[in-house]
mmCIF file of the N, C-alpha and C atoms, coordinates in Angstrom:
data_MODEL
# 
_entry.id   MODEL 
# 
loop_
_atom_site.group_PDB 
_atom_site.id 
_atom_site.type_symbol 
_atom_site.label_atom_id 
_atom_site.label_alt_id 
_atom_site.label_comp_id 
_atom_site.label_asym_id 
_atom_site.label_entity_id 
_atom_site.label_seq_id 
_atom_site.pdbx_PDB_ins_code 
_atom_site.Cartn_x 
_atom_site.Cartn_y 
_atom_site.Cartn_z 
_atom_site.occupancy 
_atom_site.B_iso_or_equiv 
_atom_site.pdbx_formal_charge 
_atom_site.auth_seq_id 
_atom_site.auth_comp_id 
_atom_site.auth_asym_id 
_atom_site.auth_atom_id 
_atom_site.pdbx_PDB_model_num 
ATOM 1   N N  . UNK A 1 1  ? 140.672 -2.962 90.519  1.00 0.00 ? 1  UNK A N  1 
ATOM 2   C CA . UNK A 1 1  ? 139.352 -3.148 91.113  1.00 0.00 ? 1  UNK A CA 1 
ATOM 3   C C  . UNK A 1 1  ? 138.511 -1.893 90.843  1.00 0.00 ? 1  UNK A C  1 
ATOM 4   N N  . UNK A 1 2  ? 137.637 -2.162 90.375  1.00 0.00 ? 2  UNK A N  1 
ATOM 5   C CA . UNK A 1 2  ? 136.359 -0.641 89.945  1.00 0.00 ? 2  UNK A CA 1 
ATOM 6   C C  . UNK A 1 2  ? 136.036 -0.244 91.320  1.00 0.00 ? 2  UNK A C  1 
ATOM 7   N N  . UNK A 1 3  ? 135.339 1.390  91.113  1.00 0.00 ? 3  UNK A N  1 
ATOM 8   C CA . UNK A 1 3  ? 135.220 1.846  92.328  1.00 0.00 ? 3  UNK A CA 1 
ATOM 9   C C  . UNK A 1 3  ? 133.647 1.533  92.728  1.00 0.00 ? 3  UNK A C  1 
ATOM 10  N N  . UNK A 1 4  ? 133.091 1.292  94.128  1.00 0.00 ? 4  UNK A N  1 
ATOM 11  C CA . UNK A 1 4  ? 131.957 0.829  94.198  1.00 0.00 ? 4  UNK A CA 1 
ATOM 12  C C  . UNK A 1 4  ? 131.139 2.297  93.734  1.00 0.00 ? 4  UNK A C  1 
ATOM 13  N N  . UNK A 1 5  ? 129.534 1.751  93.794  1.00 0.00 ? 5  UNK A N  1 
ATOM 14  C CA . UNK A 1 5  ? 129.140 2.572  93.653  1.00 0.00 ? 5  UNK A CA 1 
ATOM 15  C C  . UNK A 1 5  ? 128.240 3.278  94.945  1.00 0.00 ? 5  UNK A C  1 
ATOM 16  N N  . UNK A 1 6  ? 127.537 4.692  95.433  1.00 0.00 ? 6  UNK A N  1 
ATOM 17  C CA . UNK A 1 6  ? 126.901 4.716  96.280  1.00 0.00 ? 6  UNK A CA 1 
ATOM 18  C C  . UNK A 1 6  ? 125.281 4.926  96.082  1.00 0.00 ? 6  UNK A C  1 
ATOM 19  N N  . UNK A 1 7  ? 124.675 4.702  96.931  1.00 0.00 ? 7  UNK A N  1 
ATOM 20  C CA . UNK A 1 7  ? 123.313 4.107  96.433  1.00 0.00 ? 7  UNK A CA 1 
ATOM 21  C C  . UNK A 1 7  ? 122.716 5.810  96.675  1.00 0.00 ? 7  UNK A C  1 
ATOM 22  N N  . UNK A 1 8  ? 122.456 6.436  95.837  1.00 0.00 ? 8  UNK A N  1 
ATOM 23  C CA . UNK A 1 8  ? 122.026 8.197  96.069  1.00 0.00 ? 8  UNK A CA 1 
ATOM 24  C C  . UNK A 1 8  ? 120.950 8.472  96.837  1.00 0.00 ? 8  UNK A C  1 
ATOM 25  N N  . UNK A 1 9  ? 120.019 7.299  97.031  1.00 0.00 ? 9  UNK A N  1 
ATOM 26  C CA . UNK A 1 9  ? 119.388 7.343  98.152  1.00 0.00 ? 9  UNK A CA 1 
ATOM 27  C C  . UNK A 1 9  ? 119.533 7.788  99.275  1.00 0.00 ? 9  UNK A C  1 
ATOM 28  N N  . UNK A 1 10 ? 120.462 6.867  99.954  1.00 0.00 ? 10 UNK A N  1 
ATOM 29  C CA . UNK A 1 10 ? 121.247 6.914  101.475 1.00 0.00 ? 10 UNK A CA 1 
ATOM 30  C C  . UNK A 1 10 ? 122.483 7.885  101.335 1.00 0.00 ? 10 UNK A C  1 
ATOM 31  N N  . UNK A 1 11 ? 122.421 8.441  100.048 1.00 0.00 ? 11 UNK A N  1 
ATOM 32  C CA . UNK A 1 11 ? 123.609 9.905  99.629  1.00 0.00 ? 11 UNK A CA 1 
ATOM 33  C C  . UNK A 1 11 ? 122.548 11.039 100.306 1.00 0.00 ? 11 UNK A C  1 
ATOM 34  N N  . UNK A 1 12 ? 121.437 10.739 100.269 1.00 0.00 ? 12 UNK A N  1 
ATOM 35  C CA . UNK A 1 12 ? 120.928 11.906 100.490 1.00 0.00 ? 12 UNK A CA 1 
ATOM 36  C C  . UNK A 1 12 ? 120.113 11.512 101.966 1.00 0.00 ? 12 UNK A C  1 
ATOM 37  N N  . UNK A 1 13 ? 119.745 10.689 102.489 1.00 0.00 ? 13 UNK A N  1 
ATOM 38  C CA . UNK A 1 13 ? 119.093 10.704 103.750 1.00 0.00 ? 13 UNK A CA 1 
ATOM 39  C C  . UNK A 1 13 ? 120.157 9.878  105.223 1.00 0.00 ? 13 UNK A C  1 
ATOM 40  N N  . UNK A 1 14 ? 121.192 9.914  105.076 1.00 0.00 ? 14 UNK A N  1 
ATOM 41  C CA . UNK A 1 14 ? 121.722 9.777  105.958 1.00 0.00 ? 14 UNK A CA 1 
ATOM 42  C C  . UNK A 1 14 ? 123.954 10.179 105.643 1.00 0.00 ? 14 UNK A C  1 
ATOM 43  N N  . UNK A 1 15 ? 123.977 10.180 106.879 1.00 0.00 ? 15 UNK A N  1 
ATOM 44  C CA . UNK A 1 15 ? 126.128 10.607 106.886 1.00 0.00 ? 15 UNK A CA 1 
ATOM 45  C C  . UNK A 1 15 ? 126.325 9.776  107.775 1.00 0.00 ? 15 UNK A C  1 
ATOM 46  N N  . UNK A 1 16 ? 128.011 10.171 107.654 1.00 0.00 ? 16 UNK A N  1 
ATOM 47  C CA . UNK A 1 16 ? 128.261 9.219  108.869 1.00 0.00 ? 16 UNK A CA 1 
ATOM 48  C C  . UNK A 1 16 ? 129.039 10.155 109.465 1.00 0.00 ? 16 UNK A C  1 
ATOM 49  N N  . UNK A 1 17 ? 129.067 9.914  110.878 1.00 0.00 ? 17 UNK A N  1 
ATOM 50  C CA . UNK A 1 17 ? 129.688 10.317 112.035 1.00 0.00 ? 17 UNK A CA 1 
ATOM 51  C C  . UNK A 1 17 ? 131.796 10.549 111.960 1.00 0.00 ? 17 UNK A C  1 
ATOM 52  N N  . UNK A 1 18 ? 132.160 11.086 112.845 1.00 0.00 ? 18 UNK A N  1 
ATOM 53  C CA . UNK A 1 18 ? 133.850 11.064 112.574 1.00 0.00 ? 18 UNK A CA 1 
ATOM 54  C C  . UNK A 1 18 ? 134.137 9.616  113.385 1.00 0.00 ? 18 UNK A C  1 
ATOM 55  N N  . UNK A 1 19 ? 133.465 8.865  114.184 1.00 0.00 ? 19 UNK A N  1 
ATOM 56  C CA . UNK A 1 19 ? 133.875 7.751  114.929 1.00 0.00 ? 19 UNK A CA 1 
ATOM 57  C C  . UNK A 1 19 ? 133.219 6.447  114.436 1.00 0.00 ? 19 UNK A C  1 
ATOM 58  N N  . UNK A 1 20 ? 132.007 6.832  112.663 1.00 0.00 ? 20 UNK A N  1 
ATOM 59  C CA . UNK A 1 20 ? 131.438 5.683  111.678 1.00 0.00 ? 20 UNK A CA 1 
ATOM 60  C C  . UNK A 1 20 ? 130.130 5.644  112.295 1.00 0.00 ? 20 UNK A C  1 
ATOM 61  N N  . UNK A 1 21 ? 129.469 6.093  113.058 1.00 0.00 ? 21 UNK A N  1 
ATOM 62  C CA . UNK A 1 21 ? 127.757 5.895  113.604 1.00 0.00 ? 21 UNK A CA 1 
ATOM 63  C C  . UNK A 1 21 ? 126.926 6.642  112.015 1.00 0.00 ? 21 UNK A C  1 
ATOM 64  N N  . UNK A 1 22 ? 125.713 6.462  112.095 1.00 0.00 ? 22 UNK A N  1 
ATOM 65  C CA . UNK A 1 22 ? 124.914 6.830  111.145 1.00 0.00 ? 22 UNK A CA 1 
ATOM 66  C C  . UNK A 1 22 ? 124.308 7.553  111.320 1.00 0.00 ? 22 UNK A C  1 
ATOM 67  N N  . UNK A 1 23 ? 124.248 9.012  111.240 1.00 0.00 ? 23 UNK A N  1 
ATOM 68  C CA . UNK A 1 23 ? 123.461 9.546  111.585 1.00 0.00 ? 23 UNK A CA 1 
ATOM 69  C C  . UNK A 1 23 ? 122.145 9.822  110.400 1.00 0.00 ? 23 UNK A C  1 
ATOM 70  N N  . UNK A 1 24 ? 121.279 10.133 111.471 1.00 0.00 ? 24 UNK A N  1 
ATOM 71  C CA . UNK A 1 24 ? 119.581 10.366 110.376 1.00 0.00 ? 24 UNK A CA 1 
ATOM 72  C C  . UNK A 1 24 ? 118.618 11.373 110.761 1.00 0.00 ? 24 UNK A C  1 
ATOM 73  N N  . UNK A 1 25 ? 117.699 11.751 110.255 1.00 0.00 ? 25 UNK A N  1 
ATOM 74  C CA . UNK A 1 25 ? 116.737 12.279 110.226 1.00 0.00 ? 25 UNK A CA 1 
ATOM 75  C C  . UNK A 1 25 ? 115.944 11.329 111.558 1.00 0.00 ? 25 UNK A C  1 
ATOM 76  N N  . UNK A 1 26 ? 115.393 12.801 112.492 1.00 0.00 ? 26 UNK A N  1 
ATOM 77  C CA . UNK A 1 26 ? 114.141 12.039 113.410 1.00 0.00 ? 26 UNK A CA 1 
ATOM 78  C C  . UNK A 1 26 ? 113.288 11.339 112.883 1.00 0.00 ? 26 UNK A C  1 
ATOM 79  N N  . UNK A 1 27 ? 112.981 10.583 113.340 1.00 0.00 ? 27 UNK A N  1 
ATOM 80  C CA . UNK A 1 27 ? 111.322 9.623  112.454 1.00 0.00 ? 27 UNK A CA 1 
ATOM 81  C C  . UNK A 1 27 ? 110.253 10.067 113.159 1.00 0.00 ? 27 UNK A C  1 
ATOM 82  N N  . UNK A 1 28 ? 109.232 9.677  112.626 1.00 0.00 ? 28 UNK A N  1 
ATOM 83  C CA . UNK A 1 28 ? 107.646 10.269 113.061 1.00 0.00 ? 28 UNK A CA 1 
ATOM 84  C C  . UNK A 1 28 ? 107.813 11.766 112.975 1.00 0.00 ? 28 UNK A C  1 
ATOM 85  N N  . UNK A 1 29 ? 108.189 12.586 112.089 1.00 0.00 ? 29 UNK A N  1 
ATOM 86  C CA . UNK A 1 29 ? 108.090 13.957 111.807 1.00 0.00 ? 29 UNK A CA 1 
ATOM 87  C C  . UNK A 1 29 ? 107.687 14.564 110.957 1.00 0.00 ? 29 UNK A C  1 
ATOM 88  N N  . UNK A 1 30 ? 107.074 13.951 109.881 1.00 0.00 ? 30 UNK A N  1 
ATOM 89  C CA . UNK A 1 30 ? 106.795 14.217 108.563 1.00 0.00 ? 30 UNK A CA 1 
ATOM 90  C C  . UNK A 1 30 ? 105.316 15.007 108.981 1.00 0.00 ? 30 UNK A C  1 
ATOM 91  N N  . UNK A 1 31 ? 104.730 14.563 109.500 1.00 0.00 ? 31 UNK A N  1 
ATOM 92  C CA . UNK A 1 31 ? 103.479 14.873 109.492 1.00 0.00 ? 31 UNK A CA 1 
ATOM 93  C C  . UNK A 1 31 ? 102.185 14.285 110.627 1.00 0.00 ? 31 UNK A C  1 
ATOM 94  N N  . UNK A 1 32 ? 101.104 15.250 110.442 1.00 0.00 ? 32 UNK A N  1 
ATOM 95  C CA . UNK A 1 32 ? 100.020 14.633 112.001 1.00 0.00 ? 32 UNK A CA 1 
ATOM 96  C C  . UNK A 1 32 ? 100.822 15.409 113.079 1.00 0.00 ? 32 UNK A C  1 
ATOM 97  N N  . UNK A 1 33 ? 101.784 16.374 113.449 1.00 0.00 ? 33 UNK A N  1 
ATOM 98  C CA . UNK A 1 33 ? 102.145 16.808 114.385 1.00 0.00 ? 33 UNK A CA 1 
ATOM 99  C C  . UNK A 1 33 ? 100.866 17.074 115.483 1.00 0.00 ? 33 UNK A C  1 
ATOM 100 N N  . UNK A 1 34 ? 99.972  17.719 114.971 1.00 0.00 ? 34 UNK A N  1 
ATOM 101 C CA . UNK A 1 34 ? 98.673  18.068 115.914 1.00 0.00 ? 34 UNK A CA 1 
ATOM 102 C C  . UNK A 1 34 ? 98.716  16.783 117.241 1.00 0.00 ? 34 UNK A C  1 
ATOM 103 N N  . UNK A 1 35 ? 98.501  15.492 116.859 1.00 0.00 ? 35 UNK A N  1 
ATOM 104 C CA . UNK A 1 35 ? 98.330  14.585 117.931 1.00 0.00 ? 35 UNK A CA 1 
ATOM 105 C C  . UNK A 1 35 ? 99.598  14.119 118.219 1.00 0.00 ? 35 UNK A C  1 
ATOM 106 N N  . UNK A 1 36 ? 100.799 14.445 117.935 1.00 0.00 ? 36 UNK A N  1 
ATOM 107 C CA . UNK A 1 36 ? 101.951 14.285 119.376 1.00 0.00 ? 36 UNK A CA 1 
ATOM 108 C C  . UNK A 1 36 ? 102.216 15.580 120.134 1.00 0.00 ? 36 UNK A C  1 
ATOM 109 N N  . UNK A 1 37 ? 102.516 15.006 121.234 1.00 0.00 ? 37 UNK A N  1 
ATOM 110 C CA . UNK A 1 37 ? 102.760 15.771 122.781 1.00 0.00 ? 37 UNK A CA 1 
ATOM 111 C C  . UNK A 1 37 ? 104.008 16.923 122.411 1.00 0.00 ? 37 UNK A C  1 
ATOM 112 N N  . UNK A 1 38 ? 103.450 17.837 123.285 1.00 0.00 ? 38 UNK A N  1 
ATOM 113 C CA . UNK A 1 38 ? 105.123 18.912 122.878 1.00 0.00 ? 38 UNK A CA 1 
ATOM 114 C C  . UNK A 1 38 ? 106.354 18.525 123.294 1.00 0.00 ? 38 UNK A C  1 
ATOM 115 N N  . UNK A 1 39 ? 105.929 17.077 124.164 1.00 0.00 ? 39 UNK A N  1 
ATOM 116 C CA . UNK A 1 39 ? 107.658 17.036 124.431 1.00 0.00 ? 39 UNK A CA 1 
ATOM 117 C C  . UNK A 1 39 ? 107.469 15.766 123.662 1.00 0.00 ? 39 UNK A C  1 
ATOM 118 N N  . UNK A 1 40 ? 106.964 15.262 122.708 1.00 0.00 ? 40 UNK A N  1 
ATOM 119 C CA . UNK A 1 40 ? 107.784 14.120 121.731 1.00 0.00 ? 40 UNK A CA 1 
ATOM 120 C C  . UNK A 1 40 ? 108.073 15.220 120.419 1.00 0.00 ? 40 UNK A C  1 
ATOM 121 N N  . UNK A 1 41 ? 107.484 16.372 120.865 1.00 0.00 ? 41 UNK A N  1 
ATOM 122 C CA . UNK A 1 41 ? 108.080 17.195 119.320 1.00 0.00 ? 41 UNK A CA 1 
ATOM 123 C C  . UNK A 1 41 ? 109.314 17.640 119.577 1.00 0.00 ? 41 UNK A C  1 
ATOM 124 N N  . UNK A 1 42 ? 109.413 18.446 120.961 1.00 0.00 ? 42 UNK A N  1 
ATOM 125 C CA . UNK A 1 42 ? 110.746 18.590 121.291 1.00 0.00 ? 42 UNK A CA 1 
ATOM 126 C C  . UNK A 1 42 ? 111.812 18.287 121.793 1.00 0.00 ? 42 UNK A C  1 
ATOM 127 N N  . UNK A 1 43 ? 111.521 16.743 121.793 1.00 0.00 ? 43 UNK A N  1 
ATOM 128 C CA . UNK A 1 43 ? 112.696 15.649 121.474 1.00 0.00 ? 43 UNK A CA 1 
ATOM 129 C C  . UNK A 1 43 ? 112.895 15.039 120.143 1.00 0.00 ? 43 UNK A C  1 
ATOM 130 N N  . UNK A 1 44 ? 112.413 15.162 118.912 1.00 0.00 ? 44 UNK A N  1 
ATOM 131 C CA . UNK A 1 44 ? 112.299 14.983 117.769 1.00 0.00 ? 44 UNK A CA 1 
ATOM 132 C C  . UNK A 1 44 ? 113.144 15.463 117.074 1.00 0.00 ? 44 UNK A C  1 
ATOM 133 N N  . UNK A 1 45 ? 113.419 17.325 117.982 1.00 0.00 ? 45 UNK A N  1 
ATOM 134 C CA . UNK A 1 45 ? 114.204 17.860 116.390 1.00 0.00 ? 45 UNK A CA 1 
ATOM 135 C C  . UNK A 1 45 ? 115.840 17.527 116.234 1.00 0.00 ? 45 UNK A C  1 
ATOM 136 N N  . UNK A 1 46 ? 115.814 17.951 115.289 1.00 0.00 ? 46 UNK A N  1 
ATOM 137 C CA . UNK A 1 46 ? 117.439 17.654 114.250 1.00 0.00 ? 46 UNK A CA 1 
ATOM 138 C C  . UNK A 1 46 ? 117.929 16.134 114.095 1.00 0.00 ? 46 UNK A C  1 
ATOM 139 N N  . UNK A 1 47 ? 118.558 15.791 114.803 1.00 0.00 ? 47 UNK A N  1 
ATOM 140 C CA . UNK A 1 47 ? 118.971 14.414 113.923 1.00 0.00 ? 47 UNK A CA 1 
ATOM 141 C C  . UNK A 1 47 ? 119.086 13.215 115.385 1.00 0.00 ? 47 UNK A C  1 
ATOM 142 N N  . UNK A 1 48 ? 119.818 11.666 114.691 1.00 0.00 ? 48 UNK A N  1 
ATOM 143 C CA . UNK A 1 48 ? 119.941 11.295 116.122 1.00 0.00 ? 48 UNK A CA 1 
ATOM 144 C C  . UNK A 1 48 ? 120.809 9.991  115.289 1.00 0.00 ? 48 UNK A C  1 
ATOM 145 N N  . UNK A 1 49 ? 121.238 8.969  116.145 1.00 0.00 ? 49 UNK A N  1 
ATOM 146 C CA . UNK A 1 49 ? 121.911 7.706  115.393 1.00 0.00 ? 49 UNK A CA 1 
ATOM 147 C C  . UNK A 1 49 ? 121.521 6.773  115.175 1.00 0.00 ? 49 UNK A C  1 
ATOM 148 N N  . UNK A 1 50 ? 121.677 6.268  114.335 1.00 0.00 ? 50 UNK A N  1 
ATOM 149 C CA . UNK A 1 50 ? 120.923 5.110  114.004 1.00 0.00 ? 50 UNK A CA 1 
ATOM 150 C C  . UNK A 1 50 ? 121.326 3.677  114.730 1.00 0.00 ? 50 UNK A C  1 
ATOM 151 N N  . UNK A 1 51 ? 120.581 2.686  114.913 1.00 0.00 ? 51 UNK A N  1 
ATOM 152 C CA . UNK A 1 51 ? 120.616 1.528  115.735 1.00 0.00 ? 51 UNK A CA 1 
ATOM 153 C C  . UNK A 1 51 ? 121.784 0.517  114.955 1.00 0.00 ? 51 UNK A C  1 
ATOM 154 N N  . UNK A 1 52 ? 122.692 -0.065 115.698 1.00 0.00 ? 52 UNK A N  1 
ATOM 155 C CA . UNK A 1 52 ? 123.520 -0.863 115.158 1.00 0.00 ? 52 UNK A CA 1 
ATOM 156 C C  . UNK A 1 52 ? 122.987 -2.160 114.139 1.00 0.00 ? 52 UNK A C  1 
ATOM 157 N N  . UNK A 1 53 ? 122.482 -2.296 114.254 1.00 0.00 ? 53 UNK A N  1 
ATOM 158 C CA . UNK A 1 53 ? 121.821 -3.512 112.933 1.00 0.00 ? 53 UNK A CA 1 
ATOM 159 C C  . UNK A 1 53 ? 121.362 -2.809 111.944 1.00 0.00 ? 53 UNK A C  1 
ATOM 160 N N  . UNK A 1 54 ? 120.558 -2.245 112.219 1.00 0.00 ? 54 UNK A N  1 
ATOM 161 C CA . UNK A 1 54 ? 120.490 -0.543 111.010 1.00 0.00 ? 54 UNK A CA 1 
ATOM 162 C C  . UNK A 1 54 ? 121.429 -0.503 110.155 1.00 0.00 ? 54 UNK A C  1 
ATOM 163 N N  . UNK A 1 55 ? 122.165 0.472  110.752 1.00 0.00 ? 55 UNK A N  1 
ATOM 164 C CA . UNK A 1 55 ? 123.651 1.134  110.485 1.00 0.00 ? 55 UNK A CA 1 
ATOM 165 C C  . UNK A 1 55 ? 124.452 0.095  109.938 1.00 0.00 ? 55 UNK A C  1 
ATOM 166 N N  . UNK A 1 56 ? 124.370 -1.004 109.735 1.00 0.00 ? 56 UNK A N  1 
ATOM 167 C CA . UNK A 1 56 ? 125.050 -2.272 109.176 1.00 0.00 ? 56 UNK A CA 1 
ATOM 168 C C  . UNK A 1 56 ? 124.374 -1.968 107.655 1.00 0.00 ? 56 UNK A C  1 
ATOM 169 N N  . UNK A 1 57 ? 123.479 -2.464 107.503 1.00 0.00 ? 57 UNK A N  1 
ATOM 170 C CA . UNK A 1 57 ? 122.895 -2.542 106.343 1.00 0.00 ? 57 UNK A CA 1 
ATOM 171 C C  . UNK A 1 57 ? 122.981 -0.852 105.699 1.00 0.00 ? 57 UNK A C  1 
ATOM 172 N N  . UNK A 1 58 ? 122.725 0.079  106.117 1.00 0.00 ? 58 UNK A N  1 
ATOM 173 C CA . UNK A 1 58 ? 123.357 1.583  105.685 1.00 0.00 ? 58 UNK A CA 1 
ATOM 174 C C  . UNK A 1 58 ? 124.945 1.535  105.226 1.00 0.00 ? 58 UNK A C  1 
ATOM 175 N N  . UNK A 1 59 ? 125.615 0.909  106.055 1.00 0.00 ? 59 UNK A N  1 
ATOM 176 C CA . UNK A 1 59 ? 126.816 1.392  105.749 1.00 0.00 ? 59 UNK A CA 1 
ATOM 177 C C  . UNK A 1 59 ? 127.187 0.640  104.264 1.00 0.00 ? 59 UNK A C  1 
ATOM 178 N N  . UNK A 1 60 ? 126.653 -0.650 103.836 1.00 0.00 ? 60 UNK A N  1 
ATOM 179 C CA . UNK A 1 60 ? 126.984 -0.919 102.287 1.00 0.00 ? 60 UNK A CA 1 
ATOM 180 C C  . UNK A 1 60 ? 126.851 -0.086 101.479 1.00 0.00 ? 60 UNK A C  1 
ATOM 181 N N  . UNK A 1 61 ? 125.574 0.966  101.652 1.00 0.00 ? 61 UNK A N  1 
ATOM 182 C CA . UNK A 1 61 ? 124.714 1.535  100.409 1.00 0.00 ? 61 UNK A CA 1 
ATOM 183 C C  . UNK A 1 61 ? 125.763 3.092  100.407 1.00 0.00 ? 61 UNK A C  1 
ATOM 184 N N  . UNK A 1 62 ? 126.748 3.523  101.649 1.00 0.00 ? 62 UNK A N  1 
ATOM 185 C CA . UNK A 1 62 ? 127.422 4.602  101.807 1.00 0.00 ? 62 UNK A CA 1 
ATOM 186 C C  . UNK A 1 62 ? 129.021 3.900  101.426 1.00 0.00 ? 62 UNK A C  1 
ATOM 187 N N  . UNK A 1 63 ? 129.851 3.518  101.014 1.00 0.00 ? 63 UNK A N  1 
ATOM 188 C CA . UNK A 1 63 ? 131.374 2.663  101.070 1.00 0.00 ? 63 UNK A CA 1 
ATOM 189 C C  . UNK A 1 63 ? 131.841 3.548  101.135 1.00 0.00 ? 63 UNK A C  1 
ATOM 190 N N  . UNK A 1 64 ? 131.851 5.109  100.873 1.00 0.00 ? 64 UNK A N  1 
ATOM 191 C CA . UNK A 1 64 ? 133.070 5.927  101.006 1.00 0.00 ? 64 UNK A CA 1 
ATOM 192 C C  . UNK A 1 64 ? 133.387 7.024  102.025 1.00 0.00 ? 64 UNK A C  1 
ATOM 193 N N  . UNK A 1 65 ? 131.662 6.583  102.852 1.00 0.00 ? 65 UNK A N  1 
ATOM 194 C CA . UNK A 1 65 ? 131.321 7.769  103.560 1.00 0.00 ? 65 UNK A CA 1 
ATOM 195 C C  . UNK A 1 65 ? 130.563 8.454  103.421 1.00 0.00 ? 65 UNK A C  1 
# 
């Protein structure tokens, strides 16, 4: 059986967890910071998990991890 392949996309914008969750990048951070509140900025930073129906469709594009 050939080895799958991983989609370098989701190689580069998301991992997975030691217990298989997805972790990602905050959303709404890229930019426009000026008009959100300091506490949606400083609940924003570093990373967080992704939603189970999500993380379904992620986990094809990752097969090895």
């Amino acid at each position: 059986m050939p080895k799958l392949k991983t989609k370098s996309s989701a190689k580069k914008r998301f991992s997975l967890t030691a217990t298989g969750k997805v972790r990602m990048n905050q959303a709404n951070k890229q930019h426009g910071m000026i008009k959100r509140t300091n506490k949606q900025i400083r609940n924003q930073r570093g990373t967080t998990i992704m939603s189970k129906p999500d993380a379904k469709i992620i986990k094809k594009f990752i097969p090895y991890g």
